[in-house]
C-alpha positions in Angstrom: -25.8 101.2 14.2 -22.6 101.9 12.8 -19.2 100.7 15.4 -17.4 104.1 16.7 -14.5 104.4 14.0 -15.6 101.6 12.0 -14.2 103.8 8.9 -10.9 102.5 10.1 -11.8 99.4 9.5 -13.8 99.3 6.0 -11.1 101.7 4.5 -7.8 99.8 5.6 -5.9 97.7 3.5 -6.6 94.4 2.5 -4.9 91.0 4.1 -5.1 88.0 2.5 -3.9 84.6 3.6 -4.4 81.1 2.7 -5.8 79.2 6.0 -6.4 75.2 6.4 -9.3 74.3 8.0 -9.3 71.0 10.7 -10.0 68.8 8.4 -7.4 69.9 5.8 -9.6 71.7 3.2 -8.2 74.7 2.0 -9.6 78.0 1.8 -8.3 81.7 1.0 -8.8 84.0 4.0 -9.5 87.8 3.1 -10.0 90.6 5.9 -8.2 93.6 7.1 -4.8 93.9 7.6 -3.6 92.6 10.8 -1.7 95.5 11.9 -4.7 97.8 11.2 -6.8 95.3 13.4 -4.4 95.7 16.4 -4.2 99.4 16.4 -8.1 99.4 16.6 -8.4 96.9 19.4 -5.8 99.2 21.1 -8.3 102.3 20.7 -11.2 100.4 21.8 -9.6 98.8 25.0 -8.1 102.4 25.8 -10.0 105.1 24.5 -13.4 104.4 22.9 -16.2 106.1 24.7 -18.5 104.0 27.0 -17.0 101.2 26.2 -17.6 98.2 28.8 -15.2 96.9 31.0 -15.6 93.2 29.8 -15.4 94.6 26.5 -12.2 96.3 27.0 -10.5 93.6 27.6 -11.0 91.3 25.3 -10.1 93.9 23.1 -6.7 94.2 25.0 -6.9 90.4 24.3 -7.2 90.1 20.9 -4.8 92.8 20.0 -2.4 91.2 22.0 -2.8 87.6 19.8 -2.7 89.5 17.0 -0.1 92.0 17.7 2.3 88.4 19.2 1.2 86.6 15.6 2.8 89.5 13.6 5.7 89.6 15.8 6.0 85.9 15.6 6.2 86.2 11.6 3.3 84.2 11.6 1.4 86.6 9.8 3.2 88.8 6.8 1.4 91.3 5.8 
């Protein structure tokens, strides 16, 4: 079953960015962009239909992490 709006997601633009991993190996991160990942979150911790409580807030959660990395500068997108 397809996520509520998930077209947001497969259509946005791209974000790459390369990551280190614990042990120092290198590897090239690709995924949405983050800004497009926090205005999602936002929708589904505020509006998306039937959506569970516990659910909602993580969502709140992760756009929050996001949303402080961007403003941070500690992701450029």
């Amino acid at each position: 079953m397809q996520a509520v709006r998930a077209s947001v997601l497969t259509t946005s633009p791209r974000f790459e960015h390369v990551v280190a991993s614990a042990t120092g190996h290198m590897a090239m991160m690709r995924t949405i962009a983050p800004a497009t990942f926090v205005k999602f979150k936002r929708w589904m911790a505020e509006k998306a239909p039937a959506r569970e409580p516990l659910k909602r807030n993580r969502d709140r959660r992760q756009a929050d992490i996001v949303q402080g990395l961007l403003d941070q500068r500690m992701l450029v997108s």
